[in-house]
C-alpha positions as CSV (number, residue, x, y, z in Angstrom):
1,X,23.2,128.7,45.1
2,X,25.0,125.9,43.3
3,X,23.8,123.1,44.3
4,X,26.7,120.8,42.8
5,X,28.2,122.4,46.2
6,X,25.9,121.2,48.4
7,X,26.1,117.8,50.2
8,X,24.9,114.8,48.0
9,X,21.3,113.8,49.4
10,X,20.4,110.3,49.0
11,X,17.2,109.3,46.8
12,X,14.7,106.1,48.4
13,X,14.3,103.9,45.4
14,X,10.7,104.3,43.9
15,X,9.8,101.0,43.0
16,X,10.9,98.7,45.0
17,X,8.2,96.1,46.3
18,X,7.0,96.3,43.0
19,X,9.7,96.1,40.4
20,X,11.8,94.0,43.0
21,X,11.6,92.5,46.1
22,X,11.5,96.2,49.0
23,X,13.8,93.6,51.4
24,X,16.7,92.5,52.3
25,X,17.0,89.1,51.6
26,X,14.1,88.5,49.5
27,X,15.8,91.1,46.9
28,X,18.9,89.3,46.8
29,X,17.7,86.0,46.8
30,X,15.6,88.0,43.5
31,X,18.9,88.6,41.8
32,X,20.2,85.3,42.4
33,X,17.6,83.8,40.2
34,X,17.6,86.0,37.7
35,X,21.1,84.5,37.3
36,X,20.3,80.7,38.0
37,X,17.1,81.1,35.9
38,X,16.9,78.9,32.9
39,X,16.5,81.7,30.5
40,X,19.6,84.0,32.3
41,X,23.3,82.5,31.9
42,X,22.2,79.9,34.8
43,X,24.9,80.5,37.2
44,X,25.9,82.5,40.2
45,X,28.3,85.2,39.0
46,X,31.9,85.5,40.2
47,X,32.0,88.9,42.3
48,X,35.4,88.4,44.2
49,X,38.0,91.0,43.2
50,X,40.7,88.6,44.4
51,X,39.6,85.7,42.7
52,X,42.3,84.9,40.3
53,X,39.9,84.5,37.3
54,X,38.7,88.2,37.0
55,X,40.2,89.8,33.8
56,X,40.5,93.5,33.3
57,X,37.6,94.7,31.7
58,X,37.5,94.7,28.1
59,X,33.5,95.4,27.6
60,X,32.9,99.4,27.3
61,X,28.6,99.3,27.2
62,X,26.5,97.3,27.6
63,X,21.8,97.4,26.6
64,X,20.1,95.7,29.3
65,X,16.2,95.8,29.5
66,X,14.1,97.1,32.8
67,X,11.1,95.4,33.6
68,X,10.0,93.7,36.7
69,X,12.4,91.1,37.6
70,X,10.5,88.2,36.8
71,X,10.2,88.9,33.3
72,X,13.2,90.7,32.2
73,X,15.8,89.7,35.3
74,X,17.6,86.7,33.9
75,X,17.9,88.6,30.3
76,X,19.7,91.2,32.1
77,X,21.9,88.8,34.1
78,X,23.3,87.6,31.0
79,X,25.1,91.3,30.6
80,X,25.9,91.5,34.4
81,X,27.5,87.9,34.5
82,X,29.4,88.7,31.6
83,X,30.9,92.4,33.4
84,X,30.9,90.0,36.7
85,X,34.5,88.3,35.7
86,X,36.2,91.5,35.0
87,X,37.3,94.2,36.9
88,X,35.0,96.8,38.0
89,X,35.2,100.5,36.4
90,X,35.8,103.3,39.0
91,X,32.2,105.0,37.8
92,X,28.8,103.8,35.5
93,X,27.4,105.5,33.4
94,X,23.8,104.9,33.7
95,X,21.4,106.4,30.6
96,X,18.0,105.8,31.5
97,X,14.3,106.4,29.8
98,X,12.2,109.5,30.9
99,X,9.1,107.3,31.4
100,X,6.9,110.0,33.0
101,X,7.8,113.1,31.4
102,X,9.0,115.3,34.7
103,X,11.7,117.2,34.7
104,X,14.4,118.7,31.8
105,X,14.9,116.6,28.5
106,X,18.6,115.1,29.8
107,X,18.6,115.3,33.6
108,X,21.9,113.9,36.1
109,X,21.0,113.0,39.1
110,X,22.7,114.7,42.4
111,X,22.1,112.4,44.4
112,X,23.1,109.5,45.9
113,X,21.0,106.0,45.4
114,X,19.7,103.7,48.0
115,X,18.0,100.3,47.3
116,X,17.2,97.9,49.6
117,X,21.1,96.1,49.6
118,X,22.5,99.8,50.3
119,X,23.4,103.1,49.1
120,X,25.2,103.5,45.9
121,X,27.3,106.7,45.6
122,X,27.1,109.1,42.4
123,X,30.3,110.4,41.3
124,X,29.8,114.1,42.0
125,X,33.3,114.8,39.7
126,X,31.8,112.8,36.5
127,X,28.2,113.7,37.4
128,X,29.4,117.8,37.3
129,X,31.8,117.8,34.4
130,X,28.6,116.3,32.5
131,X,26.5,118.8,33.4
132,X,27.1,120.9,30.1
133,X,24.2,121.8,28.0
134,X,21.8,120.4,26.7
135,X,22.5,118.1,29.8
136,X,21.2,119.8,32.9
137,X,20.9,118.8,36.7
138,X,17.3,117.8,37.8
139,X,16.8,115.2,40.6
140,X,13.3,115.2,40.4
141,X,13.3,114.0,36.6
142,X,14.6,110.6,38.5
143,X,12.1,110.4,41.3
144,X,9.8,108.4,40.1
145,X,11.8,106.7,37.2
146,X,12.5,103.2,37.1
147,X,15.2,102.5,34.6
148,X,17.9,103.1,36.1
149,X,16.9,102.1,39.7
150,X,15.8,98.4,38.5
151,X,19.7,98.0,37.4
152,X,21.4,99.2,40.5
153,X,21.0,96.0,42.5
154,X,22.6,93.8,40.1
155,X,25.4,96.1,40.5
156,X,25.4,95.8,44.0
157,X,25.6,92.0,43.7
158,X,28.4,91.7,41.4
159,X,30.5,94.8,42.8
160,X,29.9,94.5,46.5
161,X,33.3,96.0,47.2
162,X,31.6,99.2,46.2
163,X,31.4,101.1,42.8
164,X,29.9,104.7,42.0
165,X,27.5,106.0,39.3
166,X,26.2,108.9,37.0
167,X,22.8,108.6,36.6
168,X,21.6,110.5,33.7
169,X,18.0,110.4,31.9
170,X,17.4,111.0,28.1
171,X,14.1,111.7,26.7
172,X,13.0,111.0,23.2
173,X,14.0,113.8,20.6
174,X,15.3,114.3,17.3
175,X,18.5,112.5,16.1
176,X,20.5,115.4,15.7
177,X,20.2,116.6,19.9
178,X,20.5,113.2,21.0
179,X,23.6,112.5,19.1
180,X,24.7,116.0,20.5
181,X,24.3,114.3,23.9
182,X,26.1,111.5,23.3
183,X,29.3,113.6,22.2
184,X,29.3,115.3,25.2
185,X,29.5,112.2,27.3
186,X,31.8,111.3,24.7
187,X,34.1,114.1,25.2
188,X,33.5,113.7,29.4
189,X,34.5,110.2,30.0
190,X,37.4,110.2,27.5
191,X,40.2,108.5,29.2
192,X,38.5,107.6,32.6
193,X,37.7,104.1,33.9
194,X,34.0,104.4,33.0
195,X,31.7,101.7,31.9
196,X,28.5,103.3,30.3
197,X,25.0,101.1,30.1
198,X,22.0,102.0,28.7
199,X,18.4,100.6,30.2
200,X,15.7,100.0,28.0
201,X,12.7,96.9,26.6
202,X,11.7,96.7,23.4
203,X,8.4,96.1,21.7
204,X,5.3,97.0,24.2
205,X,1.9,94.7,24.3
206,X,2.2,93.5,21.3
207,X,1.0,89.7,19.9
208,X,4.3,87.5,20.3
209,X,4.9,87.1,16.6
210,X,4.5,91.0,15.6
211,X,6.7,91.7,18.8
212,X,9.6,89.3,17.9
213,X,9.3,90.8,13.8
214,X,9.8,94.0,15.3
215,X,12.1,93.4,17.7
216,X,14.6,91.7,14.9
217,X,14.5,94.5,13.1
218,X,15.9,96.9,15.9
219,X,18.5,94.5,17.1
220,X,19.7,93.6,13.5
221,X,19.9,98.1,13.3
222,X,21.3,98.0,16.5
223,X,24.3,95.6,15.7
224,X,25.5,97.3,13.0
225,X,26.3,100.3,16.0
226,X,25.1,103.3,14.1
227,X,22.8,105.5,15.8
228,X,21.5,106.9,12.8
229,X,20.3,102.9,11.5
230,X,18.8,102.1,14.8
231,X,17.0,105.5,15.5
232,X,15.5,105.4,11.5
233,X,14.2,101.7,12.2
234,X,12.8,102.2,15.1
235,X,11.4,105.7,14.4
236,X,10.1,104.6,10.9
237,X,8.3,101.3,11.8
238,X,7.0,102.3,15.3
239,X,8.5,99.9,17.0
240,X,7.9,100.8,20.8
241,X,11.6,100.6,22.1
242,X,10.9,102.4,24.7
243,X,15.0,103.5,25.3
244,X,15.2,104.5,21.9
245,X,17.0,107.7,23.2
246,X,19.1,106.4,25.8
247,X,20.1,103.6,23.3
248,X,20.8,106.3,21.0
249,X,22.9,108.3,22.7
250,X,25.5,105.3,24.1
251,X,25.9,104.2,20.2
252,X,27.1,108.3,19.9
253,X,29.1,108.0,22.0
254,X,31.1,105.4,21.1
255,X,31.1,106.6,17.5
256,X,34.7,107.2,15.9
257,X,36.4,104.1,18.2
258,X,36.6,100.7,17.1
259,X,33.7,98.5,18.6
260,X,32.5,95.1,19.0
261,X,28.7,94.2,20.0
262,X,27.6,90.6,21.1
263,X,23.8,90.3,21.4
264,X,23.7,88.3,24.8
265,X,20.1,86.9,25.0
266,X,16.8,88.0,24.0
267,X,13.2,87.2,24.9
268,X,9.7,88.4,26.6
269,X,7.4,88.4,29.0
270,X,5.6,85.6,27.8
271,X,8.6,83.5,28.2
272,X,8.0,83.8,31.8
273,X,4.1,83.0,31.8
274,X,1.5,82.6,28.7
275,X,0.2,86.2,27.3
276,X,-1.8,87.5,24.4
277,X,0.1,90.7,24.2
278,X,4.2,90.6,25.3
279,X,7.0,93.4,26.3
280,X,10.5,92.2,24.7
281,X,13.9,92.4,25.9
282,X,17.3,92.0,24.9
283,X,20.9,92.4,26.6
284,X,24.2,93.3,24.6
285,X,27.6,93.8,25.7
286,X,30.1,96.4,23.9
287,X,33.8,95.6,23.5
């Protein structure tokens, strides 16, 4: 049976109540301080389509990390604030981090995506026109991943009126498959109104000063929007970026076109409470 055919389940998100608030309110009310939070862009965003301010949408991709909000929420606000004042895409591109190892090595989900502020429709045209190899469909790869869910609410804040996704995981391989990858989403989304983000943090548990020499390195590879420099850095000198691949991947797929990159903000977890050992993070935005 093909199950592109079948009707679109919906997948409960796995983490809320622990990455984010599992209600309502308190969720929102969670996002709205990741945006008023000294260390985010420290305002509300705008998320009216008829406002008169919102610009069309010149930002392609954007890098935003995935932690629990409290840490890594108002670094990520910087990127969603910024897309906030521009119109929204017709579909996301979501390329998230294969944390726990289920499932094939680049899996779409099928399915569509509830959080606690509602369900969040994939775009079964995009989602099956991707599905070339090595990309494969495998819902269960995303069942108890958290990369992409942790993003979708800020999504839902900023585009109430209602957006759709493509949720597709990448797992750490060599340069040559993962660039593969990213020409094929190249190739798909090729003249559609598509924004495509990547999730991932940087360093893990490391002593502040090692994590921020580390980090620096990756982001100064990163800027210069080669795959090939940010994949050598990071492989070379073990830096635990844990999105390596899906980071990978986007900067493929926006190789051959004439790009900007604005790093946004960057920080850790001990900016949010003191700690021996810190988890960094870092948002960028692609023009």
């Amino acid at each position: 049976m093909d199950r592109t055919n079948r009707p679109l389940l919906v997948r409960p998100p796995a983490v809320a109540g622990g990455f984010y608030p599992g209600e309502y309110s308190a969720l929102k009310e969670a996002v709205e301080r990741s945006f008023k939070d000294e260390r985010g862009p420290r305002n509300l965003p705008i998320s009216d389509p008829a406002n008169p301010a919102i610009a069309e949408r010149t930002v392609v991709a954007g890098i935003v990390p995935h932690a629990g909000y409290i840490y890594s929420g108002p670094i990520a606000a910087h990127f969603f604030n910024k897309v906030s004042m521009t119109r929204p895409p017709k579909t996301i591109v979501i390329l998230g981090v294969n944390h726990h190892g289920v499932g094939r090595p680049f899996s779409l989900s099928d399915e569509n995506w509830r959080t606690p502020l509602g369900v969040i429709p994939s775009d079964r045209e995009l989602m099956r026109a991707l599905a070339l190899p090595p990309i494969a469909i495998d819902g269960d790869a995303h069942r108890l991943e958290h990369s992409i869910e942790v993003e979708l609410p800020f999504l839902q804040y900023i585009w109430p009126q209602g957006i759709s996704i493509v949720a597709l995981q990448v797992t750490f391989t060599d340069l040559d498959l993962l660039k593969e990858v990213g020409k094929v989403v190249s190739d798909v989304i090729k003249g559609k109104d598509v924004l495509l983000l990547a999730s991932t943090d940087f360093s893990h548990y490391l002593p502040p000063d090692e994590q921020r020499m580390l980090d620096d390195m990756a982001i100064e590879s990163l800027l210069t929007l080669s795959p090939e420099k940010l994949f050598s850095t990071v492989v070379r000198n073990d830096i635990s970026m844990c999105g390596i691949a899906p980071v990978t991947v986007l900067l493929a797929a926006l190789e051959g076109e004439k790009h900007k990159i604005e790093l946004l903000a960057k920080g850790s977890s001990g900016d949010t409470e003191p700690m021996d050992k810190v988890v960094g993070y870092a948002s960028f935005a692609i023009e």
